[in-house]
C-alpha positions in Angstrom: 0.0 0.0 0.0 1.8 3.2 -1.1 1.4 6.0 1.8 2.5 8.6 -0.1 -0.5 10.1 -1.4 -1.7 9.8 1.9 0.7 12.0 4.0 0.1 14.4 1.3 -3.3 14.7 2.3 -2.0 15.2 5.9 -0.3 18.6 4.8 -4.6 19.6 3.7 -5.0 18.1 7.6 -2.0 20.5 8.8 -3.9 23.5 7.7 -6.0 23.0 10.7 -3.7 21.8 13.0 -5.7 23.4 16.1 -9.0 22.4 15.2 -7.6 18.9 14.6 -5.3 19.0 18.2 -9.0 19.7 19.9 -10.4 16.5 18.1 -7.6 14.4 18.4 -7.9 15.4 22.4 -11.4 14.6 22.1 -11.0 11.2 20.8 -8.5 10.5 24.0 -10.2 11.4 26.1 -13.6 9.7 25.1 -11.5 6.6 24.5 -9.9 7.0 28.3 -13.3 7.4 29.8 -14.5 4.1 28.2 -11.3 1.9 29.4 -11.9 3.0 32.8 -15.3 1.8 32.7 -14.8 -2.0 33.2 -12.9 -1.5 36.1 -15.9 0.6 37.6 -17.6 -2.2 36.7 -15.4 -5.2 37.9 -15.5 -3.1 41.5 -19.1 -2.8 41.5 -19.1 -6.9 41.1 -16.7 -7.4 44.2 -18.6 -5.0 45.9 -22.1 -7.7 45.4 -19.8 -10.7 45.9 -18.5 -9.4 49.3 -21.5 -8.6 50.5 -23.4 -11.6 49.4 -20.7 -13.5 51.2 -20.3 -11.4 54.2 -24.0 -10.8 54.8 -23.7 -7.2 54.0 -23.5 -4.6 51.8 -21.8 -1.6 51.8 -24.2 0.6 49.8 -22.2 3.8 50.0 -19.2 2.1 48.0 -21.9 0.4 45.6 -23.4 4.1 45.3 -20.2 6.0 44.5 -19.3 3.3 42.0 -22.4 3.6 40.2 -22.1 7.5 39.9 -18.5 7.1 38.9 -20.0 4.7 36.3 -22.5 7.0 34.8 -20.2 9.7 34.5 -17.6 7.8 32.4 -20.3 6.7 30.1 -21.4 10.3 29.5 -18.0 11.8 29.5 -17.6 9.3 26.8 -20.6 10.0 24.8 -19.9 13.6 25.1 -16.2 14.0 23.8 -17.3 11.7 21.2 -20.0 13.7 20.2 -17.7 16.3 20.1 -15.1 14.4 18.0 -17.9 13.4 15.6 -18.7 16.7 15.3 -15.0 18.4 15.0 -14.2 16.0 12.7 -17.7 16.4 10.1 -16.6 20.0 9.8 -13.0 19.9 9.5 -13.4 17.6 6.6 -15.8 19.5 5.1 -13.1 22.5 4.7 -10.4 19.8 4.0 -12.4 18.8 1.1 -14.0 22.0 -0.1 -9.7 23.3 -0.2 -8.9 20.2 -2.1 -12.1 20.4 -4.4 -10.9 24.7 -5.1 -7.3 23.5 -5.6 -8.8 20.6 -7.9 -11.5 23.5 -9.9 -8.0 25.8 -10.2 -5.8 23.2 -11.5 -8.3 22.4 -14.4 -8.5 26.1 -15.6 -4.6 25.9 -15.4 -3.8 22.5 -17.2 -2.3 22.3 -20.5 -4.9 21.8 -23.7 -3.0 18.4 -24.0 -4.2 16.6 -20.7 -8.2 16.9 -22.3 -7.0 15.4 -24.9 -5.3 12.3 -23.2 -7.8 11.9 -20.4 -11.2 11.4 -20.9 -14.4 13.5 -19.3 -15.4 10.6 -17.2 -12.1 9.7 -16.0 -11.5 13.0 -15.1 -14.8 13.4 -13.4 -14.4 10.3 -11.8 -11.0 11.5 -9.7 -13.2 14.8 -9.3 -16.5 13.2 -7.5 -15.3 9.3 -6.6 -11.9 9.8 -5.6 -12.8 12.8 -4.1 -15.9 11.1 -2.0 -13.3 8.1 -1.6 -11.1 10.6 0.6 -13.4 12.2 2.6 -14.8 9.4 3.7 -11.6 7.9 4.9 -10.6 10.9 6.4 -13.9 11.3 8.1 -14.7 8.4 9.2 -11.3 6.3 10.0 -8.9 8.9 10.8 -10.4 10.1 14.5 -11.1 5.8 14.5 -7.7 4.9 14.0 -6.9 7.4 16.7 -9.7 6.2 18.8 -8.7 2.9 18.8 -4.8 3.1 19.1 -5.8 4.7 22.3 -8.1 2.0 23.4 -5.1 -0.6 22.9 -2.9 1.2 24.7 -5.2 1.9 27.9 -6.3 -1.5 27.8 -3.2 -2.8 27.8 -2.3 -0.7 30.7 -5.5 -1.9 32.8 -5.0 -5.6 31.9 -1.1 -5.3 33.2 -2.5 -3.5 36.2 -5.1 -6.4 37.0 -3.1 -9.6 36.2 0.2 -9.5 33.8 0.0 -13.2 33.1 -3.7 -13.0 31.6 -2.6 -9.9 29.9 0.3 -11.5 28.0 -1.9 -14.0 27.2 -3.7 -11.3 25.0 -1.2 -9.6 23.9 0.0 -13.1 22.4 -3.4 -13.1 20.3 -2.4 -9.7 18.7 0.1 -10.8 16.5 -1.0 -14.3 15.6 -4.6 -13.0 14.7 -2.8 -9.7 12.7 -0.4 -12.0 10.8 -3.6 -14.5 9.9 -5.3 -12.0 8.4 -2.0 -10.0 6.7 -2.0 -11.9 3.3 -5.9 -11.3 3.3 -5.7 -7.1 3.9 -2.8 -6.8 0.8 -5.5 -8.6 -1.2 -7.7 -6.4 -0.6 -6.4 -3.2 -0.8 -5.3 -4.6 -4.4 -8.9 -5.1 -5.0 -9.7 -1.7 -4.1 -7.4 0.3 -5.7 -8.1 -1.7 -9.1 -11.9 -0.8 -8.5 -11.8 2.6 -8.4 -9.5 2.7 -11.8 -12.5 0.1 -13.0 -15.2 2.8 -11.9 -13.3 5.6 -13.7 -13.2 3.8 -16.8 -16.9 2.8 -16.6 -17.6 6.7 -15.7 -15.8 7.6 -19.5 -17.9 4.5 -21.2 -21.1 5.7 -19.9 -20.1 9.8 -20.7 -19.1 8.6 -24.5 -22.0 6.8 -25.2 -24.3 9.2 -23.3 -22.8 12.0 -25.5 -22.7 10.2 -28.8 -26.3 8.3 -28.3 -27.3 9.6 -31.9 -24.3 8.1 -33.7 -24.8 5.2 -31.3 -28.0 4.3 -33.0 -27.3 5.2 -36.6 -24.0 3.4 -37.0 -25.9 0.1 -35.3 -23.4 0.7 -32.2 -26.0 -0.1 -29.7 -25.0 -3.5 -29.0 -21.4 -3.4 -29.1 -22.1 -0.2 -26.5 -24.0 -2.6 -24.3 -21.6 -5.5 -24.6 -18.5 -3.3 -24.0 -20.4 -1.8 -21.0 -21.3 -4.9 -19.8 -17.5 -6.0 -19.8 -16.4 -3.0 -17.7 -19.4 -3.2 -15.6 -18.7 -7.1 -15.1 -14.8 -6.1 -14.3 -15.8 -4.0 -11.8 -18.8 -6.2 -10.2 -16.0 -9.0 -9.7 -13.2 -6.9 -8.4 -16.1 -5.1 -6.1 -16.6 -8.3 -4.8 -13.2 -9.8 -4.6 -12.5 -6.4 -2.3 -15.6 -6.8 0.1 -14.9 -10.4 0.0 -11.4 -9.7 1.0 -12.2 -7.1 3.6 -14.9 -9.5 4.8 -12.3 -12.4 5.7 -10.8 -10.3 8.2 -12.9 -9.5 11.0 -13.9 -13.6 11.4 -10.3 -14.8 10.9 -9.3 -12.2 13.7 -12.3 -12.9 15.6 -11.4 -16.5 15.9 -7.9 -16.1 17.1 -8.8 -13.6 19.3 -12.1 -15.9 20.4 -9.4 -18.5 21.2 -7.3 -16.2 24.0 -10.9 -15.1 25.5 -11.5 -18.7 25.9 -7.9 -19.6 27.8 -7.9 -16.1 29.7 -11.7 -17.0 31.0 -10.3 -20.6 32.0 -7.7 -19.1 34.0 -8.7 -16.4 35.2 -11.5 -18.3 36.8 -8.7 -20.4 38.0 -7.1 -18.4 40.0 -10.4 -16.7 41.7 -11.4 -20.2 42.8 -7.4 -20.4 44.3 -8.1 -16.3 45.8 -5.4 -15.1 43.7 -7.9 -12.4 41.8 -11.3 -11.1 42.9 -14.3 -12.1 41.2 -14.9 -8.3 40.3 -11.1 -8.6 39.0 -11.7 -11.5 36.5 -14.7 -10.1 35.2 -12.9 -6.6 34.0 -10.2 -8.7 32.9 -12.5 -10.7 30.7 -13.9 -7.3 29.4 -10.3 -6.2 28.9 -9.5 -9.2 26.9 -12.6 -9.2 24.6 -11.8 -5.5 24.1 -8.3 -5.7 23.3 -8.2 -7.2 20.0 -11.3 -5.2 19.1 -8.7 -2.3 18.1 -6.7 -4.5 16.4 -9.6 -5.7 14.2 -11.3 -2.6 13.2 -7.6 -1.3 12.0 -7.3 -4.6 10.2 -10.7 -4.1 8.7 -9.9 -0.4 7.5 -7.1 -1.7 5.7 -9.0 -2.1 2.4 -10.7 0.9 2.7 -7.5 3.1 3.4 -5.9 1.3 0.4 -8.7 2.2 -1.4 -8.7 5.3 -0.1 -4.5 5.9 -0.8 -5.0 4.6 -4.5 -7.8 7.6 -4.7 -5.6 10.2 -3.2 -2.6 9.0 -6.0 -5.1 9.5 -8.9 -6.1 13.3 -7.2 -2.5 14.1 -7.3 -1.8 12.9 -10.0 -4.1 15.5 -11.3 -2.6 17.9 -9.4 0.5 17.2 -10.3 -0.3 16.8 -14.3 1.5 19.7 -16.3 0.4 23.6 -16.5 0.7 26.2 -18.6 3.6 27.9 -18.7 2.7 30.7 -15.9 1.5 34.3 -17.0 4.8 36.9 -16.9 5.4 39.6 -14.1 5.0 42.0 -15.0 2.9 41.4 -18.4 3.1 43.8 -21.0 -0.3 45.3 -22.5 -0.8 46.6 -26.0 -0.9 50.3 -26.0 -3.5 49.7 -28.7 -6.5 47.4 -29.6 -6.5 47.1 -33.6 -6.4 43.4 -34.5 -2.8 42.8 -36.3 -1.5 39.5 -35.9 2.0 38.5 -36.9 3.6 34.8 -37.1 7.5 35.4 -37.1 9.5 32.0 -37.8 6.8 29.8 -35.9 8.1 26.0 -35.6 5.9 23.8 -33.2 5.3 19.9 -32.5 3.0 18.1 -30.3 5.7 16.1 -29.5 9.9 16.5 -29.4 10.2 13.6 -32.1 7.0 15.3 -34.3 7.1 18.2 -35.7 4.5 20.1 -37.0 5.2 23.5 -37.7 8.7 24.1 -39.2 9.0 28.2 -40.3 5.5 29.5 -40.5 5.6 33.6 -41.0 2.2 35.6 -41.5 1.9 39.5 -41.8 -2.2 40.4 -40.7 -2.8 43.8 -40.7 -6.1 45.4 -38.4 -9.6 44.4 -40.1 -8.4 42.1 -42.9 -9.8 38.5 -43.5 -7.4 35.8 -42.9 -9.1 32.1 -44.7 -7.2 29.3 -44.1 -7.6 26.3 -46.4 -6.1 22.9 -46.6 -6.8 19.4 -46.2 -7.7 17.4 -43.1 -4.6 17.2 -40.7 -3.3 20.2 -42.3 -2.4 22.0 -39.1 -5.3 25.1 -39.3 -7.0 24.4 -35.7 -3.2 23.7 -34.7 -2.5 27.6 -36.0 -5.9 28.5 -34.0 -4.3 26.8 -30.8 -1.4 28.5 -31.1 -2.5 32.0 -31.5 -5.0 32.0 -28.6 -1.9 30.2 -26.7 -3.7 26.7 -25.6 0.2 25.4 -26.5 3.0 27.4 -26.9 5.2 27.6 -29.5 8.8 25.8 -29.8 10.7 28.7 -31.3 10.3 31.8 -33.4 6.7 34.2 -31.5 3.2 35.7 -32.6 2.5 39.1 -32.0 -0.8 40.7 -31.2 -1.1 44.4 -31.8 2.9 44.7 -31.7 3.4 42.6 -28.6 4.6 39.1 -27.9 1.7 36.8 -26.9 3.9 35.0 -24.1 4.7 38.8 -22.8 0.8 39.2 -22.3 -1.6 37.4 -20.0 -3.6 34.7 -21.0 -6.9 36.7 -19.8 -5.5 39.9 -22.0 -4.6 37.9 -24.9 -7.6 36.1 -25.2 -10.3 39.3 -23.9 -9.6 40.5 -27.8 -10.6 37.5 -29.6 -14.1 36.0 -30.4 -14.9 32.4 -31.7 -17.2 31.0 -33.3 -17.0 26.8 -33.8 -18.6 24.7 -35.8 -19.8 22.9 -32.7 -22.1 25.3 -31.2 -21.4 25.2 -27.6 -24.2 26.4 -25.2 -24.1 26.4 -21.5 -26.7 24.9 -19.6 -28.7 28.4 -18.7 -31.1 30.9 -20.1 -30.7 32.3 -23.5 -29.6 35.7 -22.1 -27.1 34.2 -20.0 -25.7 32.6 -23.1 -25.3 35.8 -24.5 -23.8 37.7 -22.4 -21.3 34.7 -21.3 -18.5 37.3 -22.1 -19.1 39.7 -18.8 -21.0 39.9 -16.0 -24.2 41.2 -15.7 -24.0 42.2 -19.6 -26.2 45.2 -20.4 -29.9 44.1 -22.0 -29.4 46.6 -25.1 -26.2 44.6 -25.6 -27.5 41.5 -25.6 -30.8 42.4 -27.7 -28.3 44.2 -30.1 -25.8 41.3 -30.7 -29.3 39.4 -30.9 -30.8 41.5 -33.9 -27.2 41.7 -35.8 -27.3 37.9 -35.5 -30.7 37.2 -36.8 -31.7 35.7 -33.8 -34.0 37.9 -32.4 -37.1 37.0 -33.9 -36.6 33.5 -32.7 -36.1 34.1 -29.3 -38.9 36.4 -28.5 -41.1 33.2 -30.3 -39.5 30.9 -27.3 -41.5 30.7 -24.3 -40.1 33.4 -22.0 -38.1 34.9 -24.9 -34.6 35.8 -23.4 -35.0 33.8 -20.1 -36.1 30.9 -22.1 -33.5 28.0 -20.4 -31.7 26.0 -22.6 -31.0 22.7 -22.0 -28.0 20.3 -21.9 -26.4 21.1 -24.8 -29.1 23.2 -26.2 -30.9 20.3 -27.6 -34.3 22.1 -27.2 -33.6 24.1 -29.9 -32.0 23.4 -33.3 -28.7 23.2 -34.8 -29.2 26.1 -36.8 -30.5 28.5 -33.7 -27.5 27.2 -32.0 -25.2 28.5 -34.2 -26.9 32.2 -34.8 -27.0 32.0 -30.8 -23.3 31.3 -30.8 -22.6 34.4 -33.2 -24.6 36.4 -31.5 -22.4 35.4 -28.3 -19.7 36.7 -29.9 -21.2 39.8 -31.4 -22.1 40.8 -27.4 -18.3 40.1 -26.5 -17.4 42.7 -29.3 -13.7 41.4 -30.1 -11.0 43.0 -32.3 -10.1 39.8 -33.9 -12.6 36.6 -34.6 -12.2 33.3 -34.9 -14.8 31.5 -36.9 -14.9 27.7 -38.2 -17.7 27.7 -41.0 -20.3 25.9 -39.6 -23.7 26.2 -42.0 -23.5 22.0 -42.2 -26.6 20.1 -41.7 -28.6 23.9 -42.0 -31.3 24.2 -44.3 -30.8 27.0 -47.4 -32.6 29.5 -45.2 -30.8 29.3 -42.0 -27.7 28.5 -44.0 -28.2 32.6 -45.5 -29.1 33.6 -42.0 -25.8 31.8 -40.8 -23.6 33.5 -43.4 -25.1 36.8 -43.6 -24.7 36.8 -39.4 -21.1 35.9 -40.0 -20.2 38.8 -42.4 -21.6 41.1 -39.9 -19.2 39.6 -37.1 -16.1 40.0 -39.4 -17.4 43.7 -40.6 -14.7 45.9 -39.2 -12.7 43.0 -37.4 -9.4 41.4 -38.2 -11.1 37.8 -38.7 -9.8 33.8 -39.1 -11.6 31.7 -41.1 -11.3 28.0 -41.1 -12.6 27.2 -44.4 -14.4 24.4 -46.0 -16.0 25.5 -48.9 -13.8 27.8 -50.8 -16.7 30.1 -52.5 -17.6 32.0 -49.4 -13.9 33.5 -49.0 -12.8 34.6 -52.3 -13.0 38.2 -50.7 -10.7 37.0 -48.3 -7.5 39.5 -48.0 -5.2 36.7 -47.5 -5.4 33.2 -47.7 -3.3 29.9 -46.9 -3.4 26.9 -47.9 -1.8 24.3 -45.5 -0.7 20.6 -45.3 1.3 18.8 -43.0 1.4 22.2 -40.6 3.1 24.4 -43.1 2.1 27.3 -45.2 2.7 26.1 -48.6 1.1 28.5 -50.2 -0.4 32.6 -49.5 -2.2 35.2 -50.8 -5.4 36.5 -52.5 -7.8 34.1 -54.2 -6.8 35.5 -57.7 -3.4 35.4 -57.0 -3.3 31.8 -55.7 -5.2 30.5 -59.0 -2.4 32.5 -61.1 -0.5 30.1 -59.3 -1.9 26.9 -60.6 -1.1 25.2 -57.7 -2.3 23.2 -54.7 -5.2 25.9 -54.3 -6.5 26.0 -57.5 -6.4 22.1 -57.4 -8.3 22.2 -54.3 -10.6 25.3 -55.9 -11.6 23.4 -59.4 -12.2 20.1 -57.3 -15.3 21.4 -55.3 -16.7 22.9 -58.5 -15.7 20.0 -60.9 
């Protein structure tokens, strides 16, 4: 079982070290109160048996016991009320720290980790692994605690009351813990390879959830149901192998320990009938003996779930831990103007050391042009986007923005001057005026009715019930594709941007919305320096400059006349869609 994770966790703990000093006292003392208890008890019993022998009983010493009885048990109940309690809200800010630090991370991480991870692993570590910790921390940290202490009082009373019944105990401890050893690695194995299970059943379920139309159409259903099936049976057997696990220990400990009751009750009662030990005496001891190995049991028992709990921990970190971006610059510089110009100088970029994309890619845009970019699939244009808004960084040679080096700038400044429109229309989960005005807060409603009309959307939205505080669903499926993608432009229209990003998205439209689309589009670029992933090559022959890529690289630039003068790759691609 690898700890590690785990003492990391403790540094979240050390961030409340009072608050966990008072529940850690708490837990003593409640555990001190309830070892002293069967000695009250055992005293109360010598107490009866003297005076049933001698005739008489001395009530005030029965009395005082009794008291002294009751007042452990509610001394105990107390502190551990108050442990309970300590300990449910220090968690709770443990976990709400490690859930903010979690939330940061992902708005830090590189563009890469998405793309190696997917959403339902990561939201498995997020909720699971998460849920895994806090309820280790809350329920079996104060335990562990708890019952250390409890062995160690016990230990003290039994050696107190009669050292050779109490080694007879301590005799069980090992013997019962080294049964049960072979069992508790097991499980923890069990555990740790269930939560990676659950994770990867999280990302099944999220892929198919999310892709249930194609799901359908491509005949996918039952290969979707047979591969869910596998992980789900995976993770049913391993479930069960750790609760089976887990399960084993408490009876093979219990029947070690069973044993040692049984030879500690044989001679203890021994040496009563010889007057070595009072009756009251044997009884505690008895109670001592039974209690002992409890400690030892529960840890053994919590084994599984702190493995569990440790292999959890490794995955959080391991998010934590994943690579950033390269941090912002202090100071940053900020463009003394806001026009739009854009310039590649000597860009080279790879995804990876041993491939390289990008090898010397240089681009002049000047404020308000039109920038199309053309080429084939895998050419490198959303790689040129990427870089530009900075979700990678380049290997050598910089992009400038208004005159400035992107990595001098913020990532917040950087991208507060660009607007993007994708060909998947993404819509949070909200009303549509909260959709609009995603860009700021508490957005003006003569902006957002404005962007609205200049998108074409208007009309629409005052048809939808509510009109603007109409709520759109999960991905915006209660409207259609079309309407998405007007409400995306007019998103972007309300951020009011000096350069925009567009990926021509009128696929799948009818004619009408496909004008609608287009017409909303020139609009957005009016004025704008503007990047236009291409696909058809008719609607940017206006362009001001255009590139045609493969393989990463510029291979060819310029205006749509002057790339047809070429004869080249453009034209190639140009006479194709037209042939």
């Amino acid at each position: 079982m690898n700890f590690r994770a785990f003492k990391r966790l403790f540094k979240y703990l050390g961030r409340h070290k009072l608050r966990l000093a008072l529940i850690m006292l708490a837990a003593v003392l409640a555990t001190v109160f309830t070892v002293l208890a069967p000695a009250v008890t055992g005293g109360i019993t010598s107490e009866l048996y003297a005076g049933v022998a001698g005739g008489e009983f001395d009530w005030n010493a029965i009395i005082f016991l009794l008291i002294a009885l009751v007042a452990l048990y509610l001394a105990a109940q107390l502190f551990t009320l108050l442990q309970n309690f300590g300990m449910t809200k220090l968690t709770a800010r443990v976990m709400q720290t490690l859930r903010s630090d979690i939330d940061a991370k992902m708005h830090s991480l590189k563009l890469s980790y998405y793309d190696t991870h997917t959403h339902g692993e990561i939201l498995s570590t997020i909720t699971n692994d998460v849920d895994m910790v806090n309820s280790a921390l809350s329920q079996n940290l104060t335990e562990i605690v708890r019952e250390v202490v409890m062995a160690v009082g016990i230990l003290i009373m039994m050696l107190t009351l009669s050292p050779p019944l109490a080694l007879i105990a301590i005799a069980m401890v090992p013997l019962s813990l080294l049964a049960s050893a072979g069992v508790m690695k097991s499980g923890a194995k069990h555990y740790a390879k269930q939560q990676k299970l659950l994770g990867e059943l999280n990302g099944c379920i999220e892929e198919m959830y999310n892709g249930q139309e194609l799901v359908s159409v491509f005949n996918y259903t039952d290969r979707a149901k047979a591969r869910f099936e596998e992980l789900n049976g995976a993770l049913q057997k391993s479930a069960e192998s750790a609760e089976t696990a887990s399960g084993k220990v408490t009876p093979i400990t219990d029947l070690v320990n069973n044993l040692g009751y049984a030879l500690s009750a044989l001679l203890g009662c021994l040496s009563a009938l010889r007057g070595g030990m009072l009756i009251g005496d044997v009884q505690a001891m008895l109670q001592y003996t039974k209690q002992f190995s409890q400690p030892f049991t529960s840890i053994a028992g919590m084994a599984g779930r702190f493995g569990a709990a440790c292999a959890a921990a490794e995955r959080i970190f391991a998010l934590l831990d994943a690579e950033e971006e390269t941090p912002d610059p202090e100071p940053a510089v900020v463009p003394t103007e806001r026009g739009g110009a854009v310039e590649f100088r000597h860009v080279a970029f790879g995804y990876t050391p041993e491939r390289q994309l990008m090898h010397d890619v240089n681009i002049s845009v000047k404020p308000g042009q039109k920038v199309a970019i053309v080429g084939p699939t895998g050419a490198g244009k959303t790689t040129l986007i990427n870089l530009l808004m900075r979700f990678y960084d380049v290997d050598s040679g910089a992009i400038f923005v208004d005159g400035v080096d992107t990595r001098s700038m913020t990532r917040h400044e950087l991208r507060d001057r660009f607007g993007m429109v994708l060909q998947d229309a993404w819509l949070l989960e909200g009303s549509v005026r909260e959709n609009i005005g995603y860009a700021e807060d508490d957005m003006p409603e003569g902006k957002i009715v404005a962007a609205a009309k200049n998108a074409s959307v208007d009309a629409f939205i005052r048809t939808l019930p509510g009109g603007y505080d109409f709520v759109l669903d999960s991905g915006a499926e209660n409207v259609s594709q079309g309407q998405r993608q007007l409400l995306t432009i007019a998103r972007a229209m309300a951020s009011d941007p000096e350069i925009m990003i567009l990926d021509e998205a009128t696929s799948n439209v009818d004619t009408h919305t496909e004008q609608l689309i287009q017409n909303a589009m020139n609009r957005l670029m009016r004025g704008r320096t503007s990047f236009v992933i291409a696909h058809r090559l008719s609607t940017i022959r206006d362009a001001d400059m255009i590139l045609y890529m493969e393989h990463g690289d510029i291979l060819e630039q310029g205006t749509h006349e002057e790339l047809l003068a070429l004869h080249g790759k453009y034209e190639a691609l140009y006479m194709s869609q037209f042939a």
